[in-house]
Structure formats: structure tokens, C-alpha cells
MOPAC internal coordinates of N, CA, C and O (Angstrom, degrees):
PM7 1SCF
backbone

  N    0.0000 0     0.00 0     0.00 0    0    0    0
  C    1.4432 1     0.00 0     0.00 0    1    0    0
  C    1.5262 1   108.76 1     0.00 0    2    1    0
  O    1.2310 1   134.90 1   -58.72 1    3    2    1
  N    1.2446 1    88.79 1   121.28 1    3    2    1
  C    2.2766 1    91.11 1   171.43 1    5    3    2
  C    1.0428 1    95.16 1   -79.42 1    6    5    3
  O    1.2310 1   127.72 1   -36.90 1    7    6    5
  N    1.4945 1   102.75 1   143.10 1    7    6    5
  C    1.6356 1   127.36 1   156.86 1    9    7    6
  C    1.4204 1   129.36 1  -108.93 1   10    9    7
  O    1.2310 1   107.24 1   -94.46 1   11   10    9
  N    1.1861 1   141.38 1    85.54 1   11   10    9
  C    1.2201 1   121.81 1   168.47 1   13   11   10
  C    1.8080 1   137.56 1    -5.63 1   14   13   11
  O    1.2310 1   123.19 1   -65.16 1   15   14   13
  N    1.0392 1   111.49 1   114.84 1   15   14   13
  C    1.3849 1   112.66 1  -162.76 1   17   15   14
  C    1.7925 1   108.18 1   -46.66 1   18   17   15
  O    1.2310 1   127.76 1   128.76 1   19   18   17
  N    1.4274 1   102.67 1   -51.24 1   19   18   17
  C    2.0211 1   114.14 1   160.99 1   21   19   18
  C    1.2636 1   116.34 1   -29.95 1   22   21   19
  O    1.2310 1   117.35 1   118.53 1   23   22   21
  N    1.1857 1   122.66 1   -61.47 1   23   22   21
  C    1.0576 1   120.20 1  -168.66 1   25   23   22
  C    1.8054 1   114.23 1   -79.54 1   26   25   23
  O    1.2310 1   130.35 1   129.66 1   27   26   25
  N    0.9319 1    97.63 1   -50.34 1   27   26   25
  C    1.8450 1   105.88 1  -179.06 1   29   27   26
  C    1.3657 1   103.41 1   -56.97 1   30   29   27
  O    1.2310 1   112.37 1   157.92 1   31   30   29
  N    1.1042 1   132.00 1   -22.08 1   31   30   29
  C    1.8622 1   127.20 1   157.39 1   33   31   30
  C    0.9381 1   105.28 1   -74.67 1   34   33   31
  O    1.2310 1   114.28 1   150.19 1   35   34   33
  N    1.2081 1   128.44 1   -29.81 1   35   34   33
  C    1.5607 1   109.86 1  -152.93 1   37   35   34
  C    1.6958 1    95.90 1   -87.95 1   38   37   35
  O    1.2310 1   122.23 1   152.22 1   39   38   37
  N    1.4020 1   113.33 1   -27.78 1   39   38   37
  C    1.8257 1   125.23 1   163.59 1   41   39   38
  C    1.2363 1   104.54 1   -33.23 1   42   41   39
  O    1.2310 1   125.32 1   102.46 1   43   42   41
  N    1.4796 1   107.38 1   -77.54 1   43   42   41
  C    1.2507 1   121.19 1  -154.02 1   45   43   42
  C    1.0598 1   138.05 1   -70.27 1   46   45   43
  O    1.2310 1   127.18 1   163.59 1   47   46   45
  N    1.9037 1   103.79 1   -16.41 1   47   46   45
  C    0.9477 1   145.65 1   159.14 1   49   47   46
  C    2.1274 1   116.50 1   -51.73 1   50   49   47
  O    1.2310 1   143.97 1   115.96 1   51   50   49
  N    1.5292 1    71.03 1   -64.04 1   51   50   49
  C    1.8835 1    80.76 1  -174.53 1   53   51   50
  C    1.7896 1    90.35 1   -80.21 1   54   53   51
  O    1.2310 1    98.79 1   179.53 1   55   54   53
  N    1.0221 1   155.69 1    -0.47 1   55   54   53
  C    1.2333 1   145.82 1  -176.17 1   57   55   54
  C    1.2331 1   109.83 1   -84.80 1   58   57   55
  O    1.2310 1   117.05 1   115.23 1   59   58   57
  N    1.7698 1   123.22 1   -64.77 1   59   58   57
  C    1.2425 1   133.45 1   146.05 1   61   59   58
  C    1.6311 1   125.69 1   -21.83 1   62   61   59
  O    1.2310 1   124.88 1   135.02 1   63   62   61
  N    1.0997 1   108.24 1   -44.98 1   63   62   61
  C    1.3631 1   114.89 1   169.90 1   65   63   62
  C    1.5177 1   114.63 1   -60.50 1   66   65   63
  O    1.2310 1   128.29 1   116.04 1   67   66   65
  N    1.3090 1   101.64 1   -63.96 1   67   66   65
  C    1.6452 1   106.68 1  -170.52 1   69   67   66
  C    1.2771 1   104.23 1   -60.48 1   70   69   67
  O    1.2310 1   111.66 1   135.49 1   71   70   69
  N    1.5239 1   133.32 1   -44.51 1   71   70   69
  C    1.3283 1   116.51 1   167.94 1   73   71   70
  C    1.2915 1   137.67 1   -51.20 1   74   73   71
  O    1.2310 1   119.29 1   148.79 1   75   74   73
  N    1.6777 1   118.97 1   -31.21 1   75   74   73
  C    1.3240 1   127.53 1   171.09 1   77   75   74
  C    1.5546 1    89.21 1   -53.99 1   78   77   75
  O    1.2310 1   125.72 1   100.83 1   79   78   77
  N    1.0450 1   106.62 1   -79.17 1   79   78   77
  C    1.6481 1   114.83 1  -162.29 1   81   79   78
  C    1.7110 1   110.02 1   -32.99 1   82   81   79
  O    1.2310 1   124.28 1   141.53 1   83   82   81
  N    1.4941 1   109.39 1   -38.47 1   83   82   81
  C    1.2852 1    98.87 1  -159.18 1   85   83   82
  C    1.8263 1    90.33 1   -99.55 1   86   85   83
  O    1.2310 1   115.63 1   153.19 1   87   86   85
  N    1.6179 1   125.90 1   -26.81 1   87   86   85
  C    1.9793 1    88.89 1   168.84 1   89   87   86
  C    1.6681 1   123.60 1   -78.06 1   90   89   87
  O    1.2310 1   130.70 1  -170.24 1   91   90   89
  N    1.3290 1    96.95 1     9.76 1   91   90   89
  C    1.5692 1   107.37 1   172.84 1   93   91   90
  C    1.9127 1   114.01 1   -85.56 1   94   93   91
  O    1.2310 1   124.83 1   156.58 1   95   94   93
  N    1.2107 1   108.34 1   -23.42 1   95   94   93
  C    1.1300 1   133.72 1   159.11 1   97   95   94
  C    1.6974 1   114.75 1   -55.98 1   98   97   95
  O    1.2310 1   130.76 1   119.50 1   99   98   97
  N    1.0251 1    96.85 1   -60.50 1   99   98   97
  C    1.6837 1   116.61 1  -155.44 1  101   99   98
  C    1.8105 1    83.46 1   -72.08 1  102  101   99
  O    1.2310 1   117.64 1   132.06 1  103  102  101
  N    1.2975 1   122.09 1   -47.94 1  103  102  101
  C    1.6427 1   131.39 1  -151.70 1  105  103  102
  C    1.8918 1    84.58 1   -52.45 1  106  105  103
  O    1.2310 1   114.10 1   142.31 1  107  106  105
  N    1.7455 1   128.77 1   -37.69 1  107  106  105
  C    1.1215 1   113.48 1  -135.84 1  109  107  106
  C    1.8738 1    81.97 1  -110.09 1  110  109  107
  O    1.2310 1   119.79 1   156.36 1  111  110  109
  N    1.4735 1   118.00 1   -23.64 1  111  110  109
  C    1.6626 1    95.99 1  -168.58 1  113  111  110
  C    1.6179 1   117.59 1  -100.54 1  114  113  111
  O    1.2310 1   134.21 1   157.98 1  115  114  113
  N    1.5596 1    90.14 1   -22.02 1  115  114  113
  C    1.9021 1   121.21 1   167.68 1  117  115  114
  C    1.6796 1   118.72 1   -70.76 1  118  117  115
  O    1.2310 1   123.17 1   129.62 1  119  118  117
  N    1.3769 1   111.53 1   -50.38 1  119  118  117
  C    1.4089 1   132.42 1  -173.81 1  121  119  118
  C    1.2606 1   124.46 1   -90.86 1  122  121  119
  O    1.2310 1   120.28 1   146.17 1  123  122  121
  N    1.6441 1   117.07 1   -33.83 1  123  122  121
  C    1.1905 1    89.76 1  -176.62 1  125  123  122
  C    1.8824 1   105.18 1   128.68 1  126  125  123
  O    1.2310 1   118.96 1   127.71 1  127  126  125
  N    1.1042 1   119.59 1   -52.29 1  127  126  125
  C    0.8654 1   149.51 1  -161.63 1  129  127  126
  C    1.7139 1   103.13 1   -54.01 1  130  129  127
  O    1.2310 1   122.02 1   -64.50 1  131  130  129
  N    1.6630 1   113.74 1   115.50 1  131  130  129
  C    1.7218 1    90.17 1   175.69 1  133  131  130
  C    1.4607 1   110.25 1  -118.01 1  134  133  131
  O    1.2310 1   138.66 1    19.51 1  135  134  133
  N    1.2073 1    81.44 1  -160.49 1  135  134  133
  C    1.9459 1    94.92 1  -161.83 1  137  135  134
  C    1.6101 1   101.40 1  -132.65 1  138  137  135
  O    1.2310 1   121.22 1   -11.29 1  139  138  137
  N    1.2985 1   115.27 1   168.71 1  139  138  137
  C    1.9116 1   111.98 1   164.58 1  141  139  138
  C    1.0347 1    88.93 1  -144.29 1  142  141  139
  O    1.2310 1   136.79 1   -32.53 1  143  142  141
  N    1.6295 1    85.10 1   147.47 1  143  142  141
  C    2.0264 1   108.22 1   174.59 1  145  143  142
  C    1.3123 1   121.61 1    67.95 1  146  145  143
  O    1.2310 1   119.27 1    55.42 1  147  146  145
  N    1.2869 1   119.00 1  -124.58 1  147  146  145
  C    1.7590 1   108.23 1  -176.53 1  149  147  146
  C    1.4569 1    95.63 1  -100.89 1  150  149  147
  O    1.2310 1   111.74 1  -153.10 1  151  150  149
  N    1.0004 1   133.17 1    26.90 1  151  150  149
  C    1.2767 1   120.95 1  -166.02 1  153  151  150
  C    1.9549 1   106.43 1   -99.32 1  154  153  151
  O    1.2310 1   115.37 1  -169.78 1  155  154  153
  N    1.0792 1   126.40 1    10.22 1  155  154  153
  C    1.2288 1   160.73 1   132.57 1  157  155  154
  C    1.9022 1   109.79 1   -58.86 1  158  157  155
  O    1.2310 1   118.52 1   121.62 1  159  158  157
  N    1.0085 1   120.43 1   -58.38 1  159  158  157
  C    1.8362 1   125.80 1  -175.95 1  161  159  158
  C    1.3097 1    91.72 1   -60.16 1  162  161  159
  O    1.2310 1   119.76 1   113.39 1  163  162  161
  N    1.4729 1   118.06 1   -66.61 1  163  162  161
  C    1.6109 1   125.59 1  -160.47 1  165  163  162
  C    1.4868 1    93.15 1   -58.72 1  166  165  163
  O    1.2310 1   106.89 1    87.06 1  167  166  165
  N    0.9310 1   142.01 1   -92.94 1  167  166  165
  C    1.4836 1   137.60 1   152.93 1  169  167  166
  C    1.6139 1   122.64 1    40.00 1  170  169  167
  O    1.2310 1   127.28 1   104.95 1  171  170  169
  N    1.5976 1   103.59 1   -75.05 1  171  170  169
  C    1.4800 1   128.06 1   173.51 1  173  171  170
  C    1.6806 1   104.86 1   -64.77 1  174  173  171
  O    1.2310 1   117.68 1   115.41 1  175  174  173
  N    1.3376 1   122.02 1   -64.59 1  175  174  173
  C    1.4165 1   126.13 1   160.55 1  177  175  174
  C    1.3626 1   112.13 1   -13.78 1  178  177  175
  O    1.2310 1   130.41 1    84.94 1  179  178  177
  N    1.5466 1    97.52 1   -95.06 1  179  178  177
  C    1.3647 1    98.63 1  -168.27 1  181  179  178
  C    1.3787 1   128.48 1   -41.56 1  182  181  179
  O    1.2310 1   115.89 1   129.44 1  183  182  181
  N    1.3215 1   125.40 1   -50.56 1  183  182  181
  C    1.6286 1   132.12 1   165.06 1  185  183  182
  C    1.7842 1   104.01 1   -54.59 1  186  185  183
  O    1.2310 1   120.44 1   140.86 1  187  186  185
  N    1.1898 1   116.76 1   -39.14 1  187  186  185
  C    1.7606 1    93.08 1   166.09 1  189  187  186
  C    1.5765 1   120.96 1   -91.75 1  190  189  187
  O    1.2310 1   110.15 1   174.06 1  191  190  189
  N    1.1543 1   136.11 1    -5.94 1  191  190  189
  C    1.1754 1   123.32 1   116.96 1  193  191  190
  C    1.4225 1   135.49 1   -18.99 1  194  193  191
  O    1.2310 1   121.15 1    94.68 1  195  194  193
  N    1.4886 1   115.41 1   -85.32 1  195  194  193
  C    1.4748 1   132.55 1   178.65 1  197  195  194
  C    1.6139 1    91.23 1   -32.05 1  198  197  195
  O    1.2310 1   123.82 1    95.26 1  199  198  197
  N    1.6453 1   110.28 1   -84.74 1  199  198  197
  C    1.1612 1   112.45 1   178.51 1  201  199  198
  C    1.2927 1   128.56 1   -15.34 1  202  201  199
  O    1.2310 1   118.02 1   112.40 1  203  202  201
  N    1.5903 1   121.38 1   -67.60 1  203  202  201
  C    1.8454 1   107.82 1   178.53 1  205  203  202
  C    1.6232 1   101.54 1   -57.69 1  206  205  203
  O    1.2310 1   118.72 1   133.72 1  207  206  205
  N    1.3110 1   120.05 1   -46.28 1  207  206  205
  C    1.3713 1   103.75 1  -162.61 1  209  207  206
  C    1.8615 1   117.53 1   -63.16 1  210  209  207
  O    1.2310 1   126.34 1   160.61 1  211  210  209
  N    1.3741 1   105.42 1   -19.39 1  211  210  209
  C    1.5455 1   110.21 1   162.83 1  213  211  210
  C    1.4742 1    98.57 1   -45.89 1  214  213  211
  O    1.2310 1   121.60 1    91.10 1  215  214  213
  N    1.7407 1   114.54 1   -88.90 1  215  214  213
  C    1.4063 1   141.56 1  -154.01 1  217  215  214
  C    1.9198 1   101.56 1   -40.35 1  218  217  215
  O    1.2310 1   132.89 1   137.93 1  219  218  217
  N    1.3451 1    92.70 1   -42.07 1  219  218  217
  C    2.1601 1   101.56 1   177.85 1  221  219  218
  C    1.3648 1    91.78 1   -63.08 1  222  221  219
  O    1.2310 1   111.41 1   127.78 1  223  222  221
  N    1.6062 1   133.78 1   -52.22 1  223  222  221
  C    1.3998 1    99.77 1  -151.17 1  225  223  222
  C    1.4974 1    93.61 1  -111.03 1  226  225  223
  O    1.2310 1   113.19 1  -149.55 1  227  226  225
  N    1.1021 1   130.48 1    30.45 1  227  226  225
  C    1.6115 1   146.35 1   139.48 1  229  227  226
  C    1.3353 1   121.77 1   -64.41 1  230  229  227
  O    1.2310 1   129.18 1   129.40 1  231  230  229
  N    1.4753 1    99.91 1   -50.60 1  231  230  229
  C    1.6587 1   105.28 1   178.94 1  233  231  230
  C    1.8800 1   107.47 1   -68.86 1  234  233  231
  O    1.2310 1   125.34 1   136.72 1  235  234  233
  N    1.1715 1   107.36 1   -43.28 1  235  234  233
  C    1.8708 1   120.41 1  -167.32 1  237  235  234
  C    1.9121 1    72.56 1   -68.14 1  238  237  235
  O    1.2310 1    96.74 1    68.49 1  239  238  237
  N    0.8649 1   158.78 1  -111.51 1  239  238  237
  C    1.1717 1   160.19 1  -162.19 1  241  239  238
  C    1.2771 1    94.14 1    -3.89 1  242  241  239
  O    1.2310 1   108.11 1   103.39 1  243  242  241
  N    1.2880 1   139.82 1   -76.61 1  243  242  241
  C    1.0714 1   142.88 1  -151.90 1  245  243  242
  C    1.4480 1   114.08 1   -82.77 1  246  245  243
  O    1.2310 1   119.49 1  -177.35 1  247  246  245
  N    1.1207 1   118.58 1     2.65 1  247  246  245
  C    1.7655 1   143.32 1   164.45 1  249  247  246
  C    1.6718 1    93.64 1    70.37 1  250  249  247
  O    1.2310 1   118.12 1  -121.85 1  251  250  249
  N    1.3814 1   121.19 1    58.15 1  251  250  249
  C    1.3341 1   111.00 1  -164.57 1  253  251  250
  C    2.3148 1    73.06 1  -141.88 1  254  253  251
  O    1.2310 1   123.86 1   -42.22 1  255  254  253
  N    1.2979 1   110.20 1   137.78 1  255  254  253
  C    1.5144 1   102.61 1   174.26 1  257  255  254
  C    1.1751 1   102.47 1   -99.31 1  258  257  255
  O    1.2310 1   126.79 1   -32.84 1  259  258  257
  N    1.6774 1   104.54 1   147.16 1  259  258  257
  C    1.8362 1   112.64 1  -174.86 1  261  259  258
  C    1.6132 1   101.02 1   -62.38 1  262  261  259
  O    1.2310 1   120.19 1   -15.50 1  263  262  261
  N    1.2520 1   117.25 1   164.50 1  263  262  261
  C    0.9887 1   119.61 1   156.60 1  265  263  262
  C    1.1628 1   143.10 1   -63.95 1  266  265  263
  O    1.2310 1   100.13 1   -16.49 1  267  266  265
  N    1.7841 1   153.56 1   163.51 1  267  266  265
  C    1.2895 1   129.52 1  -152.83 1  269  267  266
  C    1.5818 1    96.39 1   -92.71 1  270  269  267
  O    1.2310 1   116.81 1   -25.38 1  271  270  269
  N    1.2163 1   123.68 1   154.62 1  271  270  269
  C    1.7436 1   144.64 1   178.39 1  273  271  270
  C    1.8207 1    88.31 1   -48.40 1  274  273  271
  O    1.2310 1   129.73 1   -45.37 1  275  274  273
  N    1.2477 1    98.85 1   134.63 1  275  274  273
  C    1.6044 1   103.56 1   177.99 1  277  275  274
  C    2.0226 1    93.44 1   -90.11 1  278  277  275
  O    1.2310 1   122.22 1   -16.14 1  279  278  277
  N    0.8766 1   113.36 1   163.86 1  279  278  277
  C    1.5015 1   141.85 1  -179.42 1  281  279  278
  C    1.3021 1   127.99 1   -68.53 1  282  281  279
  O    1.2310 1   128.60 1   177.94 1  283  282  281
  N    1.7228 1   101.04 1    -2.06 1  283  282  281
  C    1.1074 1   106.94 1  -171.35 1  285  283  282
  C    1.9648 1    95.00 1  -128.23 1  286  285  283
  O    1.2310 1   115.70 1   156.76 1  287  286  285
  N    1.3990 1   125.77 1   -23.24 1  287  286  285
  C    1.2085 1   111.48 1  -177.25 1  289  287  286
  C    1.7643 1   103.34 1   -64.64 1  290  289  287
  O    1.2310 1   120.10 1   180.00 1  291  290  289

């Protein structure tokens, strides 16, 4: 399968990302590791963040278009 050079960064890009986000995740509910205050919320955020933006530029990868932003994010 060809990929457009745009898009296959923009994968690998948001892939890399979501993983930072998510073993930084893992360090605090897997490991041990704590947090104070909201700094736990921001935490969860950001990795579900990261996350859709993986799955969006997963789907454009997959020549399939994300679906439209629901009304409530």
C-alpha cells in the first residue's frame, strides 16, 4: 500500500505522541509513581487527547475520513 509522505508523518507523528503520553500514564497507575492535585486530570486529558489524535490520523492513513466532532466534545 502507498502512502502519501503527509500523511505517514502525520501517523507517526501522532503515534509517538500518544505513546509518550500513554507510558507516562502507565509510570503513575502501573508503577507507582504519584502526582498532587490535578496534576493526575491533566494527565488523563492529555493521553485522551493524544489518543483521538492517533485514531484521526490512523483513519486519514487508512483513506477512510474521521468522523465529524460530536457536539458535545
Amino acid at each position: 500500500m502507498k502512502v502519501d509522505d503527509e500523511r505517514r508523518r502525520a501517523y507517526v507523528e501522532a503515534y509517538e505522541d500518544w505513546q509518550k503520553k500513554l507510558a507516562a500514564l502507565h509510570e503513575v497507575l502501573l508503577e507507582g509513581k504519584t502526582l498532587e492535585g490535578d496534576q493526575m486530570k491533566g494527565m488523563l486529558n492529555r493521553e485522551a487527547r493524544a489518543k483521538a489524535n492517533y485514531d484521526e490520523a490512523r483513519l486519514r492513513l487508512l483513506g477512510i475520513a474521521p468522523a465529524e466532532a460530536s457536539p458535545f466534545d
